[in-house]
LOVO-712761 format. One record per residue: residue number from 1; residue in one letter; x, y, z of N, C-alpha, C in turn. Coordinates in steps of 0.1 Angstrom, whole numbers, plus 2048, in hexadecimal, padded with zeros to 3 digits. Layout:
N
     n   res   n_u   n_v   n_w   ca_u   ca_v   ca_w   c_u   c_v   c_w
   NUM     A     X     Y     Z      X      Y      Z     X     Y     Z
...
//
This chain:
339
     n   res   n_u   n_v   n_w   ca_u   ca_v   ca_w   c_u   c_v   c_w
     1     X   822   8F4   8F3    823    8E9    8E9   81A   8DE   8ED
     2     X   810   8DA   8E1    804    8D1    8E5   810   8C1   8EA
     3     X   808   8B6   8F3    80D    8AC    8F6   80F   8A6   8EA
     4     X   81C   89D   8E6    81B    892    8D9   81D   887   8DB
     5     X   81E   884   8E9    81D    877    8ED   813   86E   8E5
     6     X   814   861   8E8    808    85C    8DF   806   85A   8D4
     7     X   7F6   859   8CE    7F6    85E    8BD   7F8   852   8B1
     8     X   7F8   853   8A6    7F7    84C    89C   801   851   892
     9     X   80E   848   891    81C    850    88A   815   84B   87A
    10     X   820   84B   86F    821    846    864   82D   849   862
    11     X   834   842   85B    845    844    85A   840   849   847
    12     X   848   857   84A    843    85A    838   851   85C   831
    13     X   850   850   827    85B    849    822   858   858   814
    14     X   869   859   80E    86C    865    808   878   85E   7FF
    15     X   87D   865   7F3    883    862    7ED   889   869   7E2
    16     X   893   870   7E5    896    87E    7DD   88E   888   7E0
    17     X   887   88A   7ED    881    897    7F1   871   893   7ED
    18     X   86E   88A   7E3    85F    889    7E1   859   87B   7EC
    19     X   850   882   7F0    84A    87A    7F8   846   86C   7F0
    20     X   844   863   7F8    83E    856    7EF   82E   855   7F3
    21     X   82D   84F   7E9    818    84E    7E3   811   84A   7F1
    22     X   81B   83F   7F7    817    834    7FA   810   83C   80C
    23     X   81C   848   80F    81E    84B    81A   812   851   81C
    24     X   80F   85C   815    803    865    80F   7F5   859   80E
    25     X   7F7   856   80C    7E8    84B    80F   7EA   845   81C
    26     X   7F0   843   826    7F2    841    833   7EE   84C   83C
    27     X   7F0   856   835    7ED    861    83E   7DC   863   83E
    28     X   7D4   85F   833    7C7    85D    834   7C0   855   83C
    29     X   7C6   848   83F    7C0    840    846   7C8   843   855
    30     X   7D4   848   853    7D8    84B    865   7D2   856   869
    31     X   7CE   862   863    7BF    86B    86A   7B4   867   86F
    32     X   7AD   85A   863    7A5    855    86C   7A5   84E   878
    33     X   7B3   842   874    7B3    83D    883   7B6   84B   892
    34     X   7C0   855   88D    7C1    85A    898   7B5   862   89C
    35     X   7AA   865   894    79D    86E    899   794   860   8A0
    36     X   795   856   89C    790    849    8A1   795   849   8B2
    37     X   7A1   84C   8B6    7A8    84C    8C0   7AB   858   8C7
    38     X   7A3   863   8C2    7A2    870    8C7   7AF   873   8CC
    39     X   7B7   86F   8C4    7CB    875    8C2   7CD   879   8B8
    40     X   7DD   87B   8B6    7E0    882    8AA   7E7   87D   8A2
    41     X   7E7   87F   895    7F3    87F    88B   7FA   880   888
    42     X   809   877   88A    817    882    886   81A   878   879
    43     X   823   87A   877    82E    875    86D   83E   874   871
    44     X   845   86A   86B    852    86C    86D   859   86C   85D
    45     X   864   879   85D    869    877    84E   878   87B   851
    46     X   880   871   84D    88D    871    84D   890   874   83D
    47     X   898   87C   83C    8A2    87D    830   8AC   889   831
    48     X   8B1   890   826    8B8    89B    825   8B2   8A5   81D
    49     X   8B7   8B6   823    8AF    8C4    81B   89F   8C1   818
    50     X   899   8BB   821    888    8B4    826   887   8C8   827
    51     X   880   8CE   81C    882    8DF    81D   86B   8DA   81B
    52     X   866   8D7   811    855    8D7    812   854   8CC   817
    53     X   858   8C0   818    854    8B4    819   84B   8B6   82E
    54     X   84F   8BF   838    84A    8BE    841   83B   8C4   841
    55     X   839   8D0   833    82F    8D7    838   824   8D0   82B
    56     X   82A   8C6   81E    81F    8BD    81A   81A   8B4   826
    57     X   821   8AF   82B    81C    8A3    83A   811   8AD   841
    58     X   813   8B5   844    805    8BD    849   7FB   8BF   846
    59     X   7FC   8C2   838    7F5    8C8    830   7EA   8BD   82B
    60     X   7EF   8AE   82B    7EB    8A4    828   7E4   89D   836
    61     X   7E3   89F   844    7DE    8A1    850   7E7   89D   858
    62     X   7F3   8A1   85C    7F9    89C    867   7FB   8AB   86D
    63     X   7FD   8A5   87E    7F9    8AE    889   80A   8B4   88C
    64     X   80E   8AC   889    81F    8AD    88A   82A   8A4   883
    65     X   832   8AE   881    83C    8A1    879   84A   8A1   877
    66     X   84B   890   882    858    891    887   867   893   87C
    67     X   870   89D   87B    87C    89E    86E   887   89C   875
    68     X   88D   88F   86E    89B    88D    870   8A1   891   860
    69     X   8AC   89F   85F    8AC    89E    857   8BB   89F   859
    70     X   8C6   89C   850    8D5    896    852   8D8   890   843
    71     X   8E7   893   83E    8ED    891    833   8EB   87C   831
    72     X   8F1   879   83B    8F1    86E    83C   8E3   865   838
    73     X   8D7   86A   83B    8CB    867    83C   8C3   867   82A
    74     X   8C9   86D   822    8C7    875    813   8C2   867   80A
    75     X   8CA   85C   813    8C1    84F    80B   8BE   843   813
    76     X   8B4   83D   80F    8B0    837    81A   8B8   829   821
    77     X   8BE   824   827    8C5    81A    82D   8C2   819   83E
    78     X   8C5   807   83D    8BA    804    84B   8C2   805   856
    79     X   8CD   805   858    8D0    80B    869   8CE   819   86D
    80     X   8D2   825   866    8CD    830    869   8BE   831   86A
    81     X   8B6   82F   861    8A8    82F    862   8A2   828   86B
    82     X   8A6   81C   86E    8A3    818    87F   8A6   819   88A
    83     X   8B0   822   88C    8B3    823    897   8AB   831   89B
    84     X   8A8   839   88C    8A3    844    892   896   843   893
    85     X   88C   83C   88C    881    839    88B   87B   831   89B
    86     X   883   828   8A0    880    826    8A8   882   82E   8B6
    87     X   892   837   8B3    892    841    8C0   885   849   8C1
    88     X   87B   84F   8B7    86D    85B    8B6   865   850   8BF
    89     X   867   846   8B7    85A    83D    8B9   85C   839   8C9
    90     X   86A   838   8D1    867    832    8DD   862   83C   8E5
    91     X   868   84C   8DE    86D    857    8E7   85A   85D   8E9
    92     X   857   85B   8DF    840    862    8DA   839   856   8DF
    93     X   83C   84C   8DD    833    840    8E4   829   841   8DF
    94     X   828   83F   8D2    818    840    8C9   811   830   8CA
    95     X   802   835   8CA    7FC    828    8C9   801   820   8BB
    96     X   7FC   829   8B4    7FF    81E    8A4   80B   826   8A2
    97     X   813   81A   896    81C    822    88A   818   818   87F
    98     X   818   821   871    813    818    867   822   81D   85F
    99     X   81F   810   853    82F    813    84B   828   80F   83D
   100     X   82B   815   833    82B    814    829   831   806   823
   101     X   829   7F9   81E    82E    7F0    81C   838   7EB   80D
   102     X   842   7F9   80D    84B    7F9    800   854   7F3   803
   103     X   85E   7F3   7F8    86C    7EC    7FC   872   7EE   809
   104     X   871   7FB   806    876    802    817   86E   7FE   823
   105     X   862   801   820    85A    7FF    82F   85C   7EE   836
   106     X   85F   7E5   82A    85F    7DB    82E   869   7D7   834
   107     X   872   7DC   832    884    7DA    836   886   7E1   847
   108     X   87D   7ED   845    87E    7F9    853   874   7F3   85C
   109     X   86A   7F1   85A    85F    7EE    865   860   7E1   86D
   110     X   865   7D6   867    866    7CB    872   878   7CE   878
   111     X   87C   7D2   876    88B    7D7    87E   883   7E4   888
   112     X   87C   7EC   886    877    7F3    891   86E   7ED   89C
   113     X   868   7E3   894    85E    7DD    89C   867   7D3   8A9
   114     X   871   7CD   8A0    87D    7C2    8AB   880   7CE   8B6
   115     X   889   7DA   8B4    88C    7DF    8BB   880   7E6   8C5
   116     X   877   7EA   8C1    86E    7EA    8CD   866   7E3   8D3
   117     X   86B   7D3   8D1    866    7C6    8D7   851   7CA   8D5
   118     X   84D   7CE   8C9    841    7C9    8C6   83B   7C5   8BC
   119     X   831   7C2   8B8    82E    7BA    8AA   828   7C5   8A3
   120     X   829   7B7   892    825    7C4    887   81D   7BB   87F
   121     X   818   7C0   878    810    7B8    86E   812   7BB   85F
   122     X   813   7B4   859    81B    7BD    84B   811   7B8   840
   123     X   814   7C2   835    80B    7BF    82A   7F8   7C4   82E
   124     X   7FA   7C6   834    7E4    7CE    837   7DD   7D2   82E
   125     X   7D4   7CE   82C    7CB    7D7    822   7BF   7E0   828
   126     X   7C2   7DE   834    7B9    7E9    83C   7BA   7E8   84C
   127     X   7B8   7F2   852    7B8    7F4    85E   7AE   7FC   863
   128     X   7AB   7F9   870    7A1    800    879   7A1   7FC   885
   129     X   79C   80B   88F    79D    80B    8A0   78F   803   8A1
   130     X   792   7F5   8A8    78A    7F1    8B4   786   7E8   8BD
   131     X   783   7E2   8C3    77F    7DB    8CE   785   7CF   8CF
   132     X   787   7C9   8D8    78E    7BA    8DB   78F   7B5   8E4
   133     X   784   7A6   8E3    788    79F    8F1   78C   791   8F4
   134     X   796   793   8F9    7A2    783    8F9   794   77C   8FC
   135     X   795   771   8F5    788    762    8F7   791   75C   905
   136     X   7A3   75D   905    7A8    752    912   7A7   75A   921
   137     X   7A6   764   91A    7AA    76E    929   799   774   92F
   138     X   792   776   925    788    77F    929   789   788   92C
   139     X   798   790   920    797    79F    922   794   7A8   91A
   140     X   78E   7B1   919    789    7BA    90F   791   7C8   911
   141     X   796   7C7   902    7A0    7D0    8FE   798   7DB   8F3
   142     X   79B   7EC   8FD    792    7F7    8F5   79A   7FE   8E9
   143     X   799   800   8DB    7A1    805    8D4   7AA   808   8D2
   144     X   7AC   7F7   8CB    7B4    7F0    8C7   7B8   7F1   8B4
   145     X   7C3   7F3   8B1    7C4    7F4    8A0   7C4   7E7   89B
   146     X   7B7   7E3   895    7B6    7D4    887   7BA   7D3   87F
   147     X   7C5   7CD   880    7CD    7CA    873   7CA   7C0   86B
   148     X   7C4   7C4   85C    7BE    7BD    857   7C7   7BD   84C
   149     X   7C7   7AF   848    7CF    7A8    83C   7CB   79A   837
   150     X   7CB   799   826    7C9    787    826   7D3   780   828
   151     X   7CF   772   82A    7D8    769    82F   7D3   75F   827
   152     X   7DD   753   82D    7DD    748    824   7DB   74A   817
   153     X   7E3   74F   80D    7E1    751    803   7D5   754   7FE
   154     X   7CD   763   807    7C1    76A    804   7B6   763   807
   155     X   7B8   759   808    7A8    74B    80F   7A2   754   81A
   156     X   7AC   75B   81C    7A1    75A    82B   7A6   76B   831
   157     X   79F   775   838    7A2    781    83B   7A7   785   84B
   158     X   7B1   786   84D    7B9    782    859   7B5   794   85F
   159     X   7AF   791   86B    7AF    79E    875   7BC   79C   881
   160     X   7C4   7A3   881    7D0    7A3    88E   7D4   7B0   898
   161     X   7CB   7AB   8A3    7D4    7B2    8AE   7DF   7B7   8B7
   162     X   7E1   7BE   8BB    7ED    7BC    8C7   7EA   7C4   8D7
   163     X   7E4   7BE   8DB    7DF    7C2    8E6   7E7   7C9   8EF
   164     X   7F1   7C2   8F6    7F8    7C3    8FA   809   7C9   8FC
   165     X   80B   7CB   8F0    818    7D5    8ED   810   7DD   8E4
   166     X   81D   7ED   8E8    81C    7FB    8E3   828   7FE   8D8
   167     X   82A   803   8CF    822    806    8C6   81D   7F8   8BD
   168     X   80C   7FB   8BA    806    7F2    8AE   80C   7F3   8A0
   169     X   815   7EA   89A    81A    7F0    88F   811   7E8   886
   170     X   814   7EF   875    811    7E5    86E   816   7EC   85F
   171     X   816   7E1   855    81C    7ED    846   80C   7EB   83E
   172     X   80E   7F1   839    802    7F1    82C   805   7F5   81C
   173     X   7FE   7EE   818    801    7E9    809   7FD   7F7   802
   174     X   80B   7F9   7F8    804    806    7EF   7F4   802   7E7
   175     X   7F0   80D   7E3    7E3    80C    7DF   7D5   80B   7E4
   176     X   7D6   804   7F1    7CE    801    7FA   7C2   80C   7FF
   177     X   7CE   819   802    7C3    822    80B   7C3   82E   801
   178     X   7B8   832   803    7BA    842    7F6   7C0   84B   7FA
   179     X   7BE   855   7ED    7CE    85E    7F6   7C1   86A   7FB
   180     X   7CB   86E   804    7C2    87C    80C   7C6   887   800
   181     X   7BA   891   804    7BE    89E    800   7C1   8A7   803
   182     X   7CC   8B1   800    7D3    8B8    808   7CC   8C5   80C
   183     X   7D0   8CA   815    7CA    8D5    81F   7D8   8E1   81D
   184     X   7D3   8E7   813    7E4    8F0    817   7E6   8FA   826
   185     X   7D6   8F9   82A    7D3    904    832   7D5   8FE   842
   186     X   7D7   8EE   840    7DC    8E6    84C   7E7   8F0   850
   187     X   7E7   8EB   863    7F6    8F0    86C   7FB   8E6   874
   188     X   805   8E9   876    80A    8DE    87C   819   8E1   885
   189     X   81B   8D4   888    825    8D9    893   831   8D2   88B
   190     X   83F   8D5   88D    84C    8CF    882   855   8CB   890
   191     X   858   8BF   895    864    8BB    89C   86D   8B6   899
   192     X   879   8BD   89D    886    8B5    899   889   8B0   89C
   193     X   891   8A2   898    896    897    89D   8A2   896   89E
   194     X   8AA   897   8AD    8B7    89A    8A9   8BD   88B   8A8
   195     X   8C9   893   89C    8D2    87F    895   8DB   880   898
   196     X   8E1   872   8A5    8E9    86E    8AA   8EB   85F   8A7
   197     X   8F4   85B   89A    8F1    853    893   901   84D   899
   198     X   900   83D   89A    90E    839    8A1   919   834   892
   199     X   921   82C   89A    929    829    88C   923   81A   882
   200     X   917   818   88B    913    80A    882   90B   814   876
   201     X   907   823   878    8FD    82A    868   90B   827   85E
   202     X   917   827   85E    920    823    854   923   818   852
   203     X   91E   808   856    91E    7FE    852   918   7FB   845
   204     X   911   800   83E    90E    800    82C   90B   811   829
   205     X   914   80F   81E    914    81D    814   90F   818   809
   206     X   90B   822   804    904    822    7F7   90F   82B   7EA
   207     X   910   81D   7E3    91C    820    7DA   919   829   7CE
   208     X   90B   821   7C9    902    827    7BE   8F5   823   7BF
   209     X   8EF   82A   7B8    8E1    829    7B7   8DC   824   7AA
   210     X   8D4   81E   7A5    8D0    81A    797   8BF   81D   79B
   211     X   8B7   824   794    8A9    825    795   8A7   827   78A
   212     X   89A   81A   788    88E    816    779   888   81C   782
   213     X   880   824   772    871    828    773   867   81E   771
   214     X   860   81D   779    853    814    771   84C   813   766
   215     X   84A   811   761    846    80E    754   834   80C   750
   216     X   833   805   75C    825    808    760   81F   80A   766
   217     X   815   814   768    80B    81D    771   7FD   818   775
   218     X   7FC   80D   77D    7F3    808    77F   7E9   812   786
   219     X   7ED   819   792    7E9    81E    79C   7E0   82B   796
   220     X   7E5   830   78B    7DD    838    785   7D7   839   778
   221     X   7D9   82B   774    7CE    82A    76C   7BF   82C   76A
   222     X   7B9   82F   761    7AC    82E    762   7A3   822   758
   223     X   7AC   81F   750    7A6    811    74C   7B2   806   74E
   224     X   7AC   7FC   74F    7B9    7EE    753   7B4   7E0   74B
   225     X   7BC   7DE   745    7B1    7D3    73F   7BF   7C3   744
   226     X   7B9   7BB   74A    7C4    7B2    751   7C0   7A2   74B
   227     X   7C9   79F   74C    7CB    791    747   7CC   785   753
   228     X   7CA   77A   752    7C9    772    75E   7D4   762   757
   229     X   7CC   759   75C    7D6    74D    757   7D1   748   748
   230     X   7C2   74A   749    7BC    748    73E   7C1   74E   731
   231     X   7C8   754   731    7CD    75F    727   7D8   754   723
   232     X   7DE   749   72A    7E6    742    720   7F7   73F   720
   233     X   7F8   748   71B    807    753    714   809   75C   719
   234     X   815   75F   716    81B    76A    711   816   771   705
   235     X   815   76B   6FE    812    76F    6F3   803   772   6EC
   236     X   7F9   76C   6FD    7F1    76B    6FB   7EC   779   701
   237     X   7F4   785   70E    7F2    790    70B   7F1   795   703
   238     X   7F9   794   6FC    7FA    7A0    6EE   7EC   7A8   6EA
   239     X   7DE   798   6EA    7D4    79F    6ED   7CD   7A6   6F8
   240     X   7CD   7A6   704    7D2    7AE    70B   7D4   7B8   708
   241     X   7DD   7BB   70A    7EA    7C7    704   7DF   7CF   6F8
   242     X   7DA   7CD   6EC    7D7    7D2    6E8   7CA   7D8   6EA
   243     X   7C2   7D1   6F3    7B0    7D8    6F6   7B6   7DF   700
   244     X   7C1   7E3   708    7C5    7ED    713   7CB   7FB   709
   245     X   7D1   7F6   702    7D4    801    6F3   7CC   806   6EF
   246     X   7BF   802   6EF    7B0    805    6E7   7AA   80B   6F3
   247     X   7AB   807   6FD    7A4    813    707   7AF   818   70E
   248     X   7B7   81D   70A    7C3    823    70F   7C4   824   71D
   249     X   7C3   819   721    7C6    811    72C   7D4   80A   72F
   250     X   7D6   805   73D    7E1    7FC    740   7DC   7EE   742
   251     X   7EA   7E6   741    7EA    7D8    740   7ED   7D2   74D
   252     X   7E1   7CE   751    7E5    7C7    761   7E5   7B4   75F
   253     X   7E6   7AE   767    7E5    7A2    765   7E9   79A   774
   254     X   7E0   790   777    7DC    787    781   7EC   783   78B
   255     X   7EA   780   794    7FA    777    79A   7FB   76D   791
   256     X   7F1   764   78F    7F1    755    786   7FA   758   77B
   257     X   7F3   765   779    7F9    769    767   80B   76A   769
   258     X   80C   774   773    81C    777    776   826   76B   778
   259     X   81D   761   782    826    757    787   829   74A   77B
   260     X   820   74B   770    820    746    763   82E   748   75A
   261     X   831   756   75F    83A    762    755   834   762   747
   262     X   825   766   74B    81F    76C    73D   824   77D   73C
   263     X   829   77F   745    824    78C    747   831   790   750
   264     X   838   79E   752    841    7A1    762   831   7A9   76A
   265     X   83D   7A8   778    835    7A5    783   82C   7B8   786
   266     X   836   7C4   77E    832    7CF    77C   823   7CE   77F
   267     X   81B   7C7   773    812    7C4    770   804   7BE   779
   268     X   80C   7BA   783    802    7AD    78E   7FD   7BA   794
   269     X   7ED   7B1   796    7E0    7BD    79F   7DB   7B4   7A8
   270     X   7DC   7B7   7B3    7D7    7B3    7C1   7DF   7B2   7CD
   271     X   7DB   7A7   7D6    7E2    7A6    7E0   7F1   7AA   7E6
   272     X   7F8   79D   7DB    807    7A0    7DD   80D   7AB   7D0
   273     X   800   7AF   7C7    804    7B9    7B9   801   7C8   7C1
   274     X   7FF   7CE   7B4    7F7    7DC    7B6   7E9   7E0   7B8
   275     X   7E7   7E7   7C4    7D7    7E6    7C3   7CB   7F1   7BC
   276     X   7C5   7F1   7B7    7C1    7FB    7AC   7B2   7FD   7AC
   277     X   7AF   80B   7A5    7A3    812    7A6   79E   818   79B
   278     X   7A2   80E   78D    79E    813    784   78C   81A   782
   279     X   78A   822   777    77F    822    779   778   819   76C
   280     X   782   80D   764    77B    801    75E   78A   7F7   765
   281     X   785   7EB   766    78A    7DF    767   786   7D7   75E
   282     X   78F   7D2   756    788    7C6    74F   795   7BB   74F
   283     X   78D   7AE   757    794    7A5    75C   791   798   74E
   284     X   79C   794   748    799    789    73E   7A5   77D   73A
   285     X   79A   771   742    79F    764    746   7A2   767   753
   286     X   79C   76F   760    7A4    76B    769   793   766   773
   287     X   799   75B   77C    792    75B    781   787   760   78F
   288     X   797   769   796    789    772    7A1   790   76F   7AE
   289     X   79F   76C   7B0    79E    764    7C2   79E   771   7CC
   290     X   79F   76B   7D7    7A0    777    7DF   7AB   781   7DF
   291     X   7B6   77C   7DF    7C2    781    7DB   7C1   78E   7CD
   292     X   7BC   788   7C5    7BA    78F    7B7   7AD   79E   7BB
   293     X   7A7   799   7C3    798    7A2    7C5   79D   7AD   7D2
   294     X   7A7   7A8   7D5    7AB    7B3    7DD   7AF   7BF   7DA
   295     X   7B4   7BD   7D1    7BF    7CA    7C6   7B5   7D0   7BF
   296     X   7A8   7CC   7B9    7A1    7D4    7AF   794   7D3   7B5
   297     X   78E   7CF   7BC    77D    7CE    7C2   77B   7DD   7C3
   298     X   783   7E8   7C4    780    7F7    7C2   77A   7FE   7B7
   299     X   780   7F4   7B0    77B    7F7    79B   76E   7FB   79C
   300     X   76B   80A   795    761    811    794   757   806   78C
   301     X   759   7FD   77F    756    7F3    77B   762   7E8   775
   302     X   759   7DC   777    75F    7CF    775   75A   7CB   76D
   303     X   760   7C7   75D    757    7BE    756   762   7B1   752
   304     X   75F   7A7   755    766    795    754   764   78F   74B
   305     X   76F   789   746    76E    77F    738   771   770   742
   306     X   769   768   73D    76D    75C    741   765   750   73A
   307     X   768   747   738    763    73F    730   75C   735   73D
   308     X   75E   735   74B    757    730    755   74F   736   75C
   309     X   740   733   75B    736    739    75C   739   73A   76C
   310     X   73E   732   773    73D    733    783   74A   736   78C
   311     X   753   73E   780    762    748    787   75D   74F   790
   312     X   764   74F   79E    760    758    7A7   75D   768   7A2
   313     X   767   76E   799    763    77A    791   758   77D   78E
   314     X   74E   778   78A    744    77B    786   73A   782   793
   315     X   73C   77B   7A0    736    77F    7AB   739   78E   7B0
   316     X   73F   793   7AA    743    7A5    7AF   747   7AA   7A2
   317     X   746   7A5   796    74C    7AB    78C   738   7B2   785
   318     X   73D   7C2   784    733    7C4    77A   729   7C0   772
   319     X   735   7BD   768    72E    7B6    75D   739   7A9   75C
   320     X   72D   79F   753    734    791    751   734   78C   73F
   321     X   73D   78B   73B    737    788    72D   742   772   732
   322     X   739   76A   72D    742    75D    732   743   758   71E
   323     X   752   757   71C    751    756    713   763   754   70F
   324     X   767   753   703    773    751    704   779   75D   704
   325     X   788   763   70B    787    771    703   791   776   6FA
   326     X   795   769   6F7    79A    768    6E9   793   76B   6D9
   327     X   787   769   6DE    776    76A    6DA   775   778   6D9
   328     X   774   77D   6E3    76B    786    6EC   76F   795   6EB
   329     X   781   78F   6EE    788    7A2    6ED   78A   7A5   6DE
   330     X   78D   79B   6D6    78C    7A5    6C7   785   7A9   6C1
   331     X   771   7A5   6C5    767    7AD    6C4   766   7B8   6CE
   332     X   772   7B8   6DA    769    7C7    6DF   773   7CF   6DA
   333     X   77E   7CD   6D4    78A    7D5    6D1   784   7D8   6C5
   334     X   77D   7D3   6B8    775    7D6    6AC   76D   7DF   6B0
   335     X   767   7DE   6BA    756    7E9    6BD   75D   7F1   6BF
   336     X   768   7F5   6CC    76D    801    6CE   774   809   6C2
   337     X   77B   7FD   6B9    77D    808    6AE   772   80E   6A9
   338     X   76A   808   6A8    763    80D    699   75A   819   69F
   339     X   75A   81D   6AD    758    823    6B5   75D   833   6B5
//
């Protein structure tokens, strides 16, 4: 049996047997870090009757992957899932664990992180193995995982270390990292996790469940046509709404716009929204902050409405038309018809 000490985990968050999006694009960027680190890949997946979910994790690049699987475990709740999460984690001693920064990941990873007295970084929009050296100490620390996230309300792009405690954790924002592609012809190793769960895993039951579908598909869109503050209204989507109808596209729209309540929050693209890779973007009335350019700067193209010739948007957007786009979208919604 190869050593598994060590290594680069990802906790792969599941939900009714189907894996989540979020986990699966973790596992792309935790191959590189672990080939970066010339270690390996595992995964951790708790739930119940987990019958493919071990041999997609492989298949997707992981070298092993840890299964706790148990009746009790079938939905997700935070004392079971941390106690076991952290028993793999103390028991493998991985360099990194990354966590999908969902409802769940957010709730599980800083309770793992307390219990194994080390820090986390939450919210990332990217990570990478490398070099660091304390300015107080004069010590130079060899691959090390960057945890990169904005801060201060996106102003500014915060890199974070942890030099000094094991495991480097950190969550990361869906959308962020692309999803790998699967290898069906991947092998791997399957370990079980035995559950010895005490009497605090029955401190909350789950009475019922209520699950909405989303409504909106940002993530796989291919056209997005978004709205910013400039847009007004509520009512001032509507146009909006309609030139995304016309390129049968979805309706995204700015934080400004959401925190306005022009709009629900489904809708919000960036930082604290959804991050996206349309292959059109068309941003109209929004101005461009960091926050907002985080979620879409992937857009195959960008073209911006704005009536201010000097919106940061314009500096990374494709194309620029400056103009009203009150103006502006009901002649392109005319061209495209008559098209």
């Amino acid at each position: 049996m190869p050593d598994l000490t060590g290594g680069v985990f990802v906790f792969a968050e599941q939900d009714g047997g189907r894996l989540a999006e979020v986990s699966l694009e973790l596992l792309s960027k935790g191959r590189e870090l672990a080939d970066d680190l010339g270690q390996h890949l595992a995964a951790i997946l708790l739930g119940h009757a987990l019958t493919d979910q071990p041999s997609q994790l492989i298949a997707f690049g992981c070298d092993a992957v840890y299964v706790a699987d148990d009746p009790r475990l079938a939905v997700y709740t935070t004392l079971p899932y941390a106690q076991l999460v952290s028993q793999v984690v103390a028991e493998a001693k991985p360099e990194v664990v990354i966590f999908g920064a969902s409802p769940a990941g957010r709730d599980l990873a800083p309770r793992v992180a307390s219990r194994l007295r080390t820090g986390l970084t939450a919210d990332c929009t990217n990570l990478r193995i490398g070099d660091h050296t304390d300015p107080v100490r004069k010590t130079e620390y060899k691959g090390l995982l960057h945890q990169i996230r904005p801060a201060f309300g996106g102003n500014i792009i915060a890199t974070i270390v942890t030099p000094e405690h094991r495991p480097q954790m950190a969550t990361v924002r869906e959308g962020v990292m692309r999803m790998p592609q699967a290898d069906p012809a991947r092998t791997g190793q399957v370990v079980p996790v035995k559950v010895a769960l005490g009497p605090e895993a029955d401190a909350v039951r789950i009475i019922e469940r209520v699950k909405a579908e989303r409504k909106v598909n940002l993530k796989g869109a291919k056209v997005i046509v978004s709205g910013g503050a400039g847009v007004g209204s509520s009512e001032g989507f509507e146009l909006v709404r309609e030139l995304a109808r016309t390129l049968g596209g979805e309706v995204g729209a700015s934080r400004a716009a959401v925190d306005a309540g022009y709009i629900s929050r489904d809708h919000q693209v960036g930082q604290t929204g959804t991050t996206v890779r349309p292959k059109l973007y068309i941003a109209a009335g929004i101005s461009g902050s960091i926050q907002h350019r985080a979620g879409m700067a992937e857009s195959g193209k960008i073209l911006a409405i704005n009536t201010d010739p000097e919106a940061p948007i314009f500096s990374f957007a494709h194309y620029g038309i400056v103009g009203d786009l009150f103006e502006v979208i009901p002649k392109m919604i005319e061209a495209f018809k008559s098209k």
